[in-house]
LUMKOL-658879 format. One line per 4 residues: their letters; for each residue x, y, z of C-alpha. Coordinates in nm, 2 decimals, padded with zeros to 4 digits, always signed. Example, Ala and Ser with C-alpha at 12.3 -4.5 7.8 and 13.67 -1.06 7.14 Angstrom:
// residues 2
AS> +01.23:-00.45:+00.78 ~ +01.37:-00.11:+00.71 .
This chain:
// residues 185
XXXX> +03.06:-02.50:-05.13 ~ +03.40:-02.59:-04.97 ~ +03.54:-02.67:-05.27 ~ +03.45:-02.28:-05.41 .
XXXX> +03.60:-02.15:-05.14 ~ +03.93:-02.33:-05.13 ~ +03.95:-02.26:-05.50 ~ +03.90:-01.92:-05.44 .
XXXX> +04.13:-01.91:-05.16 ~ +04.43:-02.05:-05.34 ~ +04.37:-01.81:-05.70 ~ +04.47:-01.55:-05.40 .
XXXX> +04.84:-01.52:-05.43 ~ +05.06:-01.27:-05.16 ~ +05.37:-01.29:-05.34 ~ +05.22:-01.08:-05.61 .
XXXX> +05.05:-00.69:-05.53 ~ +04.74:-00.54:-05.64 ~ +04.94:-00.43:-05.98 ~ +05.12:-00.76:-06.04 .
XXXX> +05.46:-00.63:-05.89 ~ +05.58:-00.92:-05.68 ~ +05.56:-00.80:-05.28 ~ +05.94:-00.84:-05.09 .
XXXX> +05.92:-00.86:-04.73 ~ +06.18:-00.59:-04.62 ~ +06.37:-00.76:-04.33 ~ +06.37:-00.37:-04.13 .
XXXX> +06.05:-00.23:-04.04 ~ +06.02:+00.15:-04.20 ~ +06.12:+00.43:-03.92 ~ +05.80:+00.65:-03.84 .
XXXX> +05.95:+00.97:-03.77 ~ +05.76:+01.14:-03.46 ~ +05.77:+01.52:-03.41 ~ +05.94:+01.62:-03.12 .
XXXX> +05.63:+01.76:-02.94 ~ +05.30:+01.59:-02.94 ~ +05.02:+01.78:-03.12 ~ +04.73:+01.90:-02.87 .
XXXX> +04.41:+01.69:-02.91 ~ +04.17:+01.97:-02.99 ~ +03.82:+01.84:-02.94 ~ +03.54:+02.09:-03.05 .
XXXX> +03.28:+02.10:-02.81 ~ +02.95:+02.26:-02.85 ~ +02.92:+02.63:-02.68 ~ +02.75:+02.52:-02.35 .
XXXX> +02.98:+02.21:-02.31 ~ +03.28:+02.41:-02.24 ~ +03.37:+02.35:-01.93 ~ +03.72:+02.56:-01.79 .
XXXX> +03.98:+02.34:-01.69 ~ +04.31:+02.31:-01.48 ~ +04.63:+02.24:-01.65 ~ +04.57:+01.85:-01.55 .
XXXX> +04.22:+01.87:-01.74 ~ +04.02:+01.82:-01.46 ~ +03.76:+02.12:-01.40 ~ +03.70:+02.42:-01.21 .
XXXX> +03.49:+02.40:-00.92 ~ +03.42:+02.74:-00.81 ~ +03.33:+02.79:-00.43 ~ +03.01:+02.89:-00.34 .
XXXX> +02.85:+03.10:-00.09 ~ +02.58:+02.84:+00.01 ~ +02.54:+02.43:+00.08 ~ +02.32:+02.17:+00.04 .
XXXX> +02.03:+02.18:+00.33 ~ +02.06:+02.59:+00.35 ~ +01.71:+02.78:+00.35 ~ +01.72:+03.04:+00.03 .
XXXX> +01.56:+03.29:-00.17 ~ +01.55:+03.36:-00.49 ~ +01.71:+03.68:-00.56 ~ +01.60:+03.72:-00.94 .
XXXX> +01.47:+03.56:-01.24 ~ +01.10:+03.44:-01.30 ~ +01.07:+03.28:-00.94 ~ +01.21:+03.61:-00.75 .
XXXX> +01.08:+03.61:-00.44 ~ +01.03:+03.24:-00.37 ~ +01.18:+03.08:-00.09 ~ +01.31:+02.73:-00.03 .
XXXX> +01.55:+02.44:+00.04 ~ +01.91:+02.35:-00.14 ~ +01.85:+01.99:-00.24 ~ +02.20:+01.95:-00.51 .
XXXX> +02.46:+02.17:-00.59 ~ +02.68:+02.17:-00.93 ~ +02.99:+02.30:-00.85 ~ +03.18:+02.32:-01.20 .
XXXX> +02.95:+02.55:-01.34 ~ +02.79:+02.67:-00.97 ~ +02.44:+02.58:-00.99 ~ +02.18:+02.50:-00.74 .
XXXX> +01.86:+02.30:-00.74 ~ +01.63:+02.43:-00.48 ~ +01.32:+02.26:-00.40 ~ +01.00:+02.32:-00.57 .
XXXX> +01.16:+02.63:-00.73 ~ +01.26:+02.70:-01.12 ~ +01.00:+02.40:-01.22 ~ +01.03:+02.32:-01.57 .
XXXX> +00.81:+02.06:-01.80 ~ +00.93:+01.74:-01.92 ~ +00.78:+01.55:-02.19 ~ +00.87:+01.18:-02.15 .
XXXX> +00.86:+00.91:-02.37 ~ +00.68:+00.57:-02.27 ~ +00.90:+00.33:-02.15 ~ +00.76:+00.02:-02.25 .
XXXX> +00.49:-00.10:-02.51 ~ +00.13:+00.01:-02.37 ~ +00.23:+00.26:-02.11 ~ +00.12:+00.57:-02.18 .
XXXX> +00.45:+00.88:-02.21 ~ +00.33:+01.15:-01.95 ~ +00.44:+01.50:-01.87 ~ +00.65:+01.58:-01.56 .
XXXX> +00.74:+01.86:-01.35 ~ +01.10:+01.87:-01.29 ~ +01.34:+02.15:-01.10 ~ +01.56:+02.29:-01.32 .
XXXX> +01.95:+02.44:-01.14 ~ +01.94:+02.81:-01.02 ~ +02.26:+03.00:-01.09 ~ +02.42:+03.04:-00.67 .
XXXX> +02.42:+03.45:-00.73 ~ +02.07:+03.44:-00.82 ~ +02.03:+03.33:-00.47 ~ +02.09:+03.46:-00.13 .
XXXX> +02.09:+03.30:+00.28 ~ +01.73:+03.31:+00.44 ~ +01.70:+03.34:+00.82 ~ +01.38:+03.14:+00.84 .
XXXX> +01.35:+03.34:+01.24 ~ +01.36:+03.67:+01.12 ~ +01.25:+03.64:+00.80 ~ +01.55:+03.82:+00.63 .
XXXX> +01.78:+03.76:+00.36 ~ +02.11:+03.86:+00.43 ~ +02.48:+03.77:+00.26 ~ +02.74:+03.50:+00.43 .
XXXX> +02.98:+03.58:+00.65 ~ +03.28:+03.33:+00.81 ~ +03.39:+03.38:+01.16 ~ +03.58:+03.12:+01.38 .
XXXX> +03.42:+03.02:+01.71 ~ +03.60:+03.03:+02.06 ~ +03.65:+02.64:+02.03 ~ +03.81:+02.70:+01.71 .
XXXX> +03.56:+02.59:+01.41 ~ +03.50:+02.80:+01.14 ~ +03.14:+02.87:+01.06 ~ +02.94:+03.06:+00.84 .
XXXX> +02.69:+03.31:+00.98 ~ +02.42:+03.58:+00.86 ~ +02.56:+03.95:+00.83 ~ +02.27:+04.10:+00.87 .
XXXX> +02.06:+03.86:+01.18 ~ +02.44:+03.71:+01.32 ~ +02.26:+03.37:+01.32 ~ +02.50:+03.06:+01.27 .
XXXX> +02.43:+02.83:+01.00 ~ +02.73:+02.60:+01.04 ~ +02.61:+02.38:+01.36 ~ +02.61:+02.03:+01.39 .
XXXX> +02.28:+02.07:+01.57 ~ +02.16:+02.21:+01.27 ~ +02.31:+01.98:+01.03 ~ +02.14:+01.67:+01.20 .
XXXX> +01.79:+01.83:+01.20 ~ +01.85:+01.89:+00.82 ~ +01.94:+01.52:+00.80 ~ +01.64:+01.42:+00.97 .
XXXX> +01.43:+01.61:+00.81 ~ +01.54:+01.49:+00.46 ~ +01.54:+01.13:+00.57 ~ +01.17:+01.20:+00.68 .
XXXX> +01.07:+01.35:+00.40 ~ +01.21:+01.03:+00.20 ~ +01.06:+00.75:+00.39 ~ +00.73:+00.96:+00.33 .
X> +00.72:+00.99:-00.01 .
């Protein structure tokens, strides 16, 4: 076997090309002439890949009207009228997932051998103008407004109720509540 090989190996001859013209080793390496701009990459992405970006590539995130831990409703689609909870917010294409709203079914595929696939409810993202503030006191949606307190922090309130969202006392309780609601489950 070695012997086929080494015989092989030496019936292989790089002085001599593919068509027999004997191969000189030029002692400059050829210039490669490069344009005096780059080309763009242009990568095609599919329709709702697109993402817009800022002249450094990275992309928009759009500011949004609401936050994770704010009370909502659901100002139109197929769940108008439902209220509940921000639990993540996508802020490149501005997107919510509220709790237990905009459920959608998942077929999944069994993990390992024997284990049955199942079907699972998940919460698909809201877009943020299909929702609006809900004062959980008075039972009114209203829009956001931003005012700046006497100790100087700025916080959002409800135009239509004046009720503060932005207070630390409020922040904790949402905290607790979510850190609750985990060690339950």
């Amino acid at each position: 076997m070695a012997a086929m090989l080494q015989l092989s190996m030496s019936s292989l001859s790089l002085s001599k090309s593919f068509l027999g013209q004997s191969l000189s080793p030029t002692l400059y390496p050829c210039q490669v002439q490069r344009p005096s701009q780059p080309s763009p990459v242009v990568m095609k992405l599919k329709r709702w890949e697109r993402k817009d970006c800022k002249p450094n590539s990275l992309p928009v995130l759009h500011k949004m009207h609401v936050k994770v831990g704010d009370t909502v409703k659901v100002i139109s689609g197929r769940d108008k009228g439902k209220i509940g909870e921000i639990t993540l917010i996508f802020k490149h294409n501005s997107t919510v997932v509220i709790k237990d709203i905009n459920l959608k079914t998942k077929h999944m595929k069994s993990r390992e051998e024997g284990q049955p696939g199942q079907i699972v409810k998940i919460e698909a993202p809201v877009h943020s103008s299909n929702v609006m503030l809900y004062s959980k006191e008075k039972q009114v949606a209203s829009r956001v407004g931003h005012k700046i307190l006497e100790d100087g922090t700025r916080v959002r309130y409800l135009l239509k109720t004046g009720e503060v969202i932005d207070s630390p006392e409020q922040w904790k309780r949402v905290v607790k509540d979510r850190t609750k609601n985990e060690s339950s489950s």
